[in-house]
C-alpha positions as a Markdown table, in Angstrom:
| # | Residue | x | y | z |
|---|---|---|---|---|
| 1 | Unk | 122.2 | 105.2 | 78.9 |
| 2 | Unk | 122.3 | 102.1 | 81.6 |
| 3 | Unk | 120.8 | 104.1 | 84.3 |
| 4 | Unk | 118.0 | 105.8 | 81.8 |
| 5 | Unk | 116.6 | 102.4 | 80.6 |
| 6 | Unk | 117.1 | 101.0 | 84.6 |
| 7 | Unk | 115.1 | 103.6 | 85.7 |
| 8 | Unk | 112.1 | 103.3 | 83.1 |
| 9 | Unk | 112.8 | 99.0 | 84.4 |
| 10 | Unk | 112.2 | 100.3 | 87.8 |
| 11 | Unk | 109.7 | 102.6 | 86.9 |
| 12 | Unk | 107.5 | 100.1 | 85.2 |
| 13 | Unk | 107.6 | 98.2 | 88.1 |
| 14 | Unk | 106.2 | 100.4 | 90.7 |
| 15 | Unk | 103.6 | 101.1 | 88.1 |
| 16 | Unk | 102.5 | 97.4 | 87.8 |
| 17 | Unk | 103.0 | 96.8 | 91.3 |
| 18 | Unk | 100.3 | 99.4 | 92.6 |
| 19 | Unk | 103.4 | 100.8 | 94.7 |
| 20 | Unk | 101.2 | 102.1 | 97.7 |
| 21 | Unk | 103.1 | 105.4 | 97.5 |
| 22 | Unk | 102.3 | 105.8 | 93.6 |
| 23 | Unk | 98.6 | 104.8 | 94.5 |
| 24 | Unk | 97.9 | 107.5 | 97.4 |
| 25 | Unk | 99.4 | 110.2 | 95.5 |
| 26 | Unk | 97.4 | 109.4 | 92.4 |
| 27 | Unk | 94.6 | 109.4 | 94.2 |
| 28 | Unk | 94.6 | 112.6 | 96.3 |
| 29 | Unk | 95.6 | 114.0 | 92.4 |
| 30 | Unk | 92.8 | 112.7 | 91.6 |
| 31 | Unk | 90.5 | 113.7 | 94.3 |
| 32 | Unk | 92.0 | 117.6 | 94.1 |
| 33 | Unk | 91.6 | 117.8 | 90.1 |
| 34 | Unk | 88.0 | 116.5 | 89.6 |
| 35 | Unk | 86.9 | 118.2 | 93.0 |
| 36 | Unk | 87.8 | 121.7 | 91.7 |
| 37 | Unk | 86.1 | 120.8 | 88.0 |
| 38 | Unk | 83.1 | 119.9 | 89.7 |
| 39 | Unk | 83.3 | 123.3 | 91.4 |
| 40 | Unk | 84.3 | 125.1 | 88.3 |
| 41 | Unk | 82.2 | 123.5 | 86.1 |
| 42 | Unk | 79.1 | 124.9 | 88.4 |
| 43 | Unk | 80.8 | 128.2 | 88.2 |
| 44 | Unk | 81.5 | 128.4 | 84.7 |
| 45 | Unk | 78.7 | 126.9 | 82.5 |
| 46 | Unk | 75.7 | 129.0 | 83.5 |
| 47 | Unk | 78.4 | 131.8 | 83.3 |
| 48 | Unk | 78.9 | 130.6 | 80.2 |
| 49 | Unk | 75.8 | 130.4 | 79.3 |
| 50 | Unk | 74.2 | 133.5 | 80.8 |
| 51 | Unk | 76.9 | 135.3 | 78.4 |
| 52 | Unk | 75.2 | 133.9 | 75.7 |
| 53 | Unk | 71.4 | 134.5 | 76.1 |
| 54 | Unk | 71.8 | 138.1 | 77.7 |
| 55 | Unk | 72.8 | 141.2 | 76.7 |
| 56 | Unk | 73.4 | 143.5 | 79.5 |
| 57 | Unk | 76.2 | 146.9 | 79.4 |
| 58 | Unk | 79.2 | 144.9 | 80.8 |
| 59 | Unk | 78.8 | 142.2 | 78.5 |
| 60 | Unk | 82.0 | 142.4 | 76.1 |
| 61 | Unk | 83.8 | 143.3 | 79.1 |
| 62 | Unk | 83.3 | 140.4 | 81.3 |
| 63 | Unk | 83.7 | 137.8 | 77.9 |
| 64 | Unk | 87.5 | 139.8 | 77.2 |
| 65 | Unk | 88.0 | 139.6 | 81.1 |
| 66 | Unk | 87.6 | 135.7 | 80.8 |
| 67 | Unk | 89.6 | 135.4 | 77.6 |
| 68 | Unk | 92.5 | 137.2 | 79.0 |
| 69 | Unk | 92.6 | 135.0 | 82.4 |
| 70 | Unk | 92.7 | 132.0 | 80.8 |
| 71 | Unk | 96.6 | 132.9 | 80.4 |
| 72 | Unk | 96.2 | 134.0 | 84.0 |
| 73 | Unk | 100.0 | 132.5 | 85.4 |
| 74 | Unk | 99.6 | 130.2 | 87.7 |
| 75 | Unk | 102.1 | 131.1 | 90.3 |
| 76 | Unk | 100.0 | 134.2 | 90.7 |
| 77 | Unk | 96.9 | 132.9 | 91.6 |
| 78 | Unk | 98.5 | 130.5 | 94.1 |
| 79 | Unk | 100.4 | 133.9 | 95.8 |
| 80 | Unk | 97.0 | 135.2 | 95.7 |
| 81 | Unk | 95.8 | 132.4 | 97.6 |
| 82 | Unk | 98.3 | 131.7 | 99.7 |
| 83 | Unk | 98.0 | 135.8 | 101.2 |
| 84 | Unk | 94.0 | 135.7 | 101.5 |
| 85 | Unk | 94.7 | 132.2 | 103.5 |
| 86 | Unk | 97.2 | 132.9 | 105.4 |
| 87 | Unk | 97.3 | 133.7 | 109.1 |
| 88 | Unk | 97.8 | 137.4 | 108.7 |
| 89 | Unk | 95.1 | 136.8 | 105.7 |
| 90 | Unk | 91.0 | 138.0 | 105.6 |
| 91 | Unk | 90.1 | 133.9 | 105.7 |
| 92 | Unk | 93.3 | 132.8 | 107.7 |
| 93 | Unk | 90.8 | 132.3 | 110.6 |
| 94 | Unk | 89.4 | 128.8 | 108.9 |
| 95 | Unk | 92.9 | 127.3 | 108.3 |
| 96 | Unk | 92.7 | 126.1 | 105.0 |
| 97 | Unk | 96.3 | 127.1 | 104.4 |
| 98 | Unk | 98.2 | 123.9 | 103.2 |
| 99 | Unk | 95.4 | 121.8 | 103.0 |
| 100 | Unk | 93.9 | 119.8 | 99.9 |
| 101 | Unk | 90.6 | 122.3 | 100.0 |
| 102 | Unk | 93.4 | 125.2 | 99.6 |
| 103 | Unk | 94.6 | 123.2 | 96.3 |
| 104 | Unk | 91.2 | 122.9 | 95.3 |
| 105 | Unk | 90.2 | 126.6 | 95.5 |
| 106 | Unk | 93.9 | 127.7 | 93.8 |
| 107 | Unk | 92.9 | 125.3 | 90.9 |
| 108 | Unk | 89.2 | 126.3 | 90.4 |
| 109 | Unk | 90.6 | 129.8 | 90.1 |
| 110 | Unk | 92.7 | 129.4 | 87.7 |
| 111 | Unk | 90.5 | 126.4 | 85.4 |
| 112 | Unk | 87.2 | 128.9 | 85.8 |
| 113 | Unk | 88.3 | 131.0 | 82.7 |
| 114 | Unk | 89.2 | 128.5 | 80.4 |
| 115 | Unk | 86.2 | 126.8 | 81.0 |
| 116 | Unk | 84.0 | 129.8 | 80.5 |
| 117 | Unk | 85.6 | 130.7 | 77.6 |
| 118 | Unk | 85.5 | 127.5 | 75.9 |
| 119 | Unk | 81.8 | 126.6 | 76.9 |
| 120 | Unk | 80.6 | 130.4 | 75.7 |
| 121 | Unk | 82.1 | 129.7 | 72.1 |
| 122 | Unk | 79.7 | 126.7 | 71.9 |
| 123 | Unk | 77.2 | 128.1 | 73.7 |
| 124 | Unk | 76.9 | 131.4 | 71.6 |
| 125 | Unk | 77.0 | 129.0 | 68.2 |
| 126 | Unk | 73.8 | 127.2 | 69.7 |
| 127 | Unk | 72.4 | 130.4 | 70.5 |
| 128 | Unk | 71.8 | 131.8 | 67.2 |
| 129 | Unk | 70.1 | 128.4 | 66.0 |
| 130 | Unk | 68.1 | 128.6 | 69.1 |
| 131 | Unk | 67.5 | 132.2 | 69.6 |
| 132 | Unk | 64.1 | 132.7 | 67.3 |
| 133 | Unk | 62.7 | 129.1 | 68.4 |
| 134 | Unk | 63.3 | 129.9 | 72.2 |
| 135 | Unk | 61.9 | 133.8 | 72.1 |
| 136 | Unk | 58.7 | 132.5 | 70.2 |
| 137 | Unk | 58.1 | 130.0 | 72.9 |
| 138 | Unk | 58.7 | 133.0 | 75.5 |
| 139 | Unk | 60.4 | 130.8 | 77.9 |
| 140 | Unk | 62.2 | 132.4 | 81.0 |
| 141 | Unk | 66.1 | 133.3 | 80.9 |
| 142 | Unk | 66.2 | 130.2 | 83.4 |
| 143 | Unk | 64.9 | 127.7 | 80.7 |
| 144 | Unk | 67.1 | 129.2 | 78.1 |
| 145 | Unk | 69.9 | 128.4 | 79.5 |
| 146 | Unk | 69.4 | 124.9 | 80.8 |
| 147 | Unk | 68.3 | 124.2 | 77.2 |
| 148 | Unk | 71.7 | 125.7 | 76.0 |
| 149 | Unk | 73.5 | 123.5 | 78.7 |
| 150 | Unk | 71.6 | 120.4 | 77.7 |
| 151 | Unk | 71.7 | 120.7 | 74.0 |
| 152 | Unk | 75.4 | 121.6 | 74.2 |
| 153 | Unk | 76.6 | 118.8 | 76.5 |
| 154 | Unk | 79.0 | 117.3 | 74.0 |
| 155 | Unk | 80.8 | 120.9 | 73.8 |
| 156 | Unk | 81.0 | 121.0 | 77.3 |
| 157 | Unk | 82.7 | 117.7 | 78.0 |
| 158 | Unk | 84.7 | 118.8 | 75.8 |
| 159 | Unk | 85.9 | 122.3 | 78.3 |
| 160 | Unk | 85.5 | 119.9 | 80.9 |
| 161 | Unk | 88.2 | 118.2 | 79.5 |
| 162 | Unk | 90.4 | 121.0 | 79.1 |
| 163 | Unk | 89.7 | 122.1 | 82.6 |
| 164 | Unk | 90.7 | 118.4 | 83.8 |
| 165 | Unk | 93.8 | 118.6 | 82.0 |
| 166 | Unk | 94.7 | 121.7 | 83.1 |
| 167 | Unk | 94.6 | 121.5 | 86.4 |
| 168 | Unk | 95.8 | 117.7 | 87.0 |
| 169 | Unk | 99.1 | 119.1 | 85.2 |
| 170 | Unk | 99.2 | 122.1 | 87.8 |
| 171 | Unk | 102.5 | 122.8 | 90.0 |
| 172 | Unk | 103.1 | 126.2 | 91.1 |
| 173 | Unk | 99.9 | 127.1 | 92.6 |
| 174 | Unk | 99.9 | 123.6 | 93.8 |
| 175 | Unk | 103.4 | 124.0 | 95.4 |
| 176 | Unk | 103.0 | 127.1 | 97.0 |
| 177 | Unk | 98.8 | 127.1 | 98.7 |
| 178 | Unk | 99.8 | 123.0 | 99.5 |
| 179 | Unk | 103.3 | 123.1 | 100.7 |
| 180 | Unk | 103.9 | 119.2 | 98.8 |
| 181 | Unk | 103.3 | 118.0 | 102.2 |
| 182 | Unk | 103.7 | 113.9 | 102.7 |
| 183 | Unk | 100.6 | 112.1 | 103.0 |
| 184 | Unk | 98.4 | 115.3 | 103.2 |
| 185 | Unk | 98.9 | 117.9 | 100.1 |
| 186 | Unk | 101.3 | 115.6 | 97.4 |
| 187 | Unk | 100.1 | 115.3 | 94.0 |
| 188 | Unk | 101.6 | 113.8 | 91.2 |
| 189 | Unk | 103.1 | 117.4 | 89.8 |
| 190 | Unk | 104.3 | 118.2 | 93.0 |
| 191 | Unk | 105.6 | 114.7 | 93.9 |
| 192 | Unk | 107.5 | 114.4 | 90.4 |
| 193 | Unk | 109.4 | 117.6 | 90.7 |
| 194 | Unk | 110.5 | 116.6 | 94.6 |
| 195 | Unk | 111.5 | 113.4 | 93.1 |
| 196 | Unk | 113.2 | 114.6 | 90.2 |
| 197 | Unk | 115.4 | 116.9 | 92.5 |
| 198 | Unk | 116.0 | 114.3 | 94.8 |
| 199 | Unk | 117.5 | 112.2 | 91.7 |
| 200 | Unk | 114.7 | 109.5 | 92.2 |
| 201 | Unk | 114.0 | 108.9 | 89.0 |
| 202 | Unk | 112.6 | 105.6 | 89.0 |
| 203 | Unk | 109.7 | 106.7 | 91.1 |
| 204 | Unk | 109.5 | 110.3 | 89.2 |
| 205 | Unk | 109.1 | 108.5 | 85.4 |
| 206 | Unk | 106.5 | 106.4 | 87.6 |
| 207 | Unk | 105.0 | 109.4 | 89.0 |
| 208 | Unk | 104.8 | 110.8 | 85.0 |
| 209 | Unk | 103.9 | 107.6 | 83.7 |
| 210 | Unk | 100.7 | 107.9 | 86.0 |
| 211 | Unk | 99.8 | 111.2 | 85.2 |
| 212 | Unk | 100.0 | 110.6 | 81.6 |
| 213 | Unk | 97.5 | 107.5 | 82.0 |
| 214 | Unk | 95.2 | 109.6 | 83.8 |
| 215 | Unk | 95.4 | 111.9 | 81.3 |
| 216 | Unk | 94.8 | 110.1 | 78.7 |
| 217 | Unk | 92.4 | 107.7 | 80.3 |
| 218 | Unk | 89.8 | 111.0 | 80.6 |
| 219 | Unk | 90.8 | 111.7 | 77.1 |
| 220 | Unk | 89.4 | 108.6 | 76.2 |
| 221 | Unk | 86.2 | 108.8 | 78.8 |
| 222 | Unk | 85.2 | 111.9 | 76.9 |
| 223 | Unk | 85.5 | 110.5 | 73.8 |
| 224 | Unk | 83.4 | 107.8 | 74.2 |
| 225 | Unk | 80.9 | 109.6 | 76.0 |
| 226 | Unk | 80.9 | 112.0 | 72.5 |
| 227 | Unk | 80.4 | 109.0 | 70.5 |
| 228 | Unk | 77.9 | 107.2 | 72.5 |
| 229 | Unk | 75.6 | 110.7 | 72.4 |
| 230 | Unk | 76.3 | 110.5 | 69.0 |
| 231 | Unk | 75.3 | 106.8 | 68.3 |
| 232 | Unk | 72.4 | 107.9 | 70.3 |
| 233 | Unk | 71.2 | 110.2 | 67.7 |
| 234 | Unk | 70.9 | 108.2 | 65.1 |
């Protein structure tokens, strides 16, 4: 029990201190994470969206396709990766094997379907309100949808946010496309399992402590944000 509440001591400590270790590895966390929702985001919104304003044969297919990767396991898509990159791989020619862009492209895989899925449950609600208003004006299919996107931003943050957690809390892909290299592919996930088999567990409760805060700090972000746009309303 003397060692649990020493390490939490020492663990608070590296977190107040801005240990430069704890910083760079919170930050590359960071950079990876919001990097591949950026990506995703663009990916999987006017997906999203499309899904809702069209009705084409495939339809139901591509909607149940999404719905059933969003439990796509992890570990998969980063063995997935890891072949297609690799030196023997179709793009091993670019070397972005054990790199952060590798991380990045593992992690927008696997956030793409949850995000889709999300947004187009919004997105087709808004629809229906929209659908009569927006045929009567006989806008294009473009303008459709950026309305829907607009109009639906709060609902979006909100798969954003899902997205965000989702892949900040990502390890296997992580681990096996970045290799938790030092000073080049460690994350927070990657960094707290390392340290947590070392038996560090000062800087690994650090390492959690951060990733919670970040966590929660976006949490928070969106939240505001939503009640800002709501304030804004009225």
């Amino acid at each position: 029990m003397e060692d649990l509440w020493s390490g939490l001591a020492q663990a608070l400590r590296l977190v107040i201190s801005l240990d430069a270790t704890l910083v760079e590895i919170a930050a590359r966390s960071l950079q990876v994470s919001l990097s591949a929702l950026l990506v995703a985001s663009l990916i999987a919104m006017p997906l999203a969206a499309l899904l809702a304003v069209r009705r084409f044969r495939l339809r139901r297919l591509v909607i149940a396709l999404l719905n059933a990767l969003m439990g796509l396991p992890p570990v998969v898509v980063g063995l997935i990766v890891y072949v297609i990159l690799s030196r023997s791989g179709p793009l091993g020619v670019l070397g972005l094997l054990f790199t952060p862009t590798a991380m990045v492209i593992a992690q927008v895989i696997i956030i793409v379907p949850l995000i889709a899925s999300i947004a187009h449950q919004s997105l087709r609600d808004l629809w229906q309100e929209y659908h009569d208003l927006l045929i009567s004006m006989n806008v294009t299919q473009g303008q459709k949808i950026r309305t829907l996107l607009w109009d639906a931003r709060r609902a979006l943050l909100t798969a954003a946010l899902a997205g965000f957690g989702r892949a900040i809390g990502e390890v296997g892909a992580i681990m096996i496309v970045g290799g938790n290299i030092d000073h080049a592919t460690r994350v927070l996930t990657t960094a707290i399992a390392l340290e947590t088999g070392k038996g560090d567990f000062a800087l690994a409760l650090a390492l959690g402590f951060v990733l919670m805060g970040l966590a929660i700090s976006v949490n928070l972000a969106i939240h505001w944000l939503s009640r800002t746009e709501r304030e804004g309303r009225w």
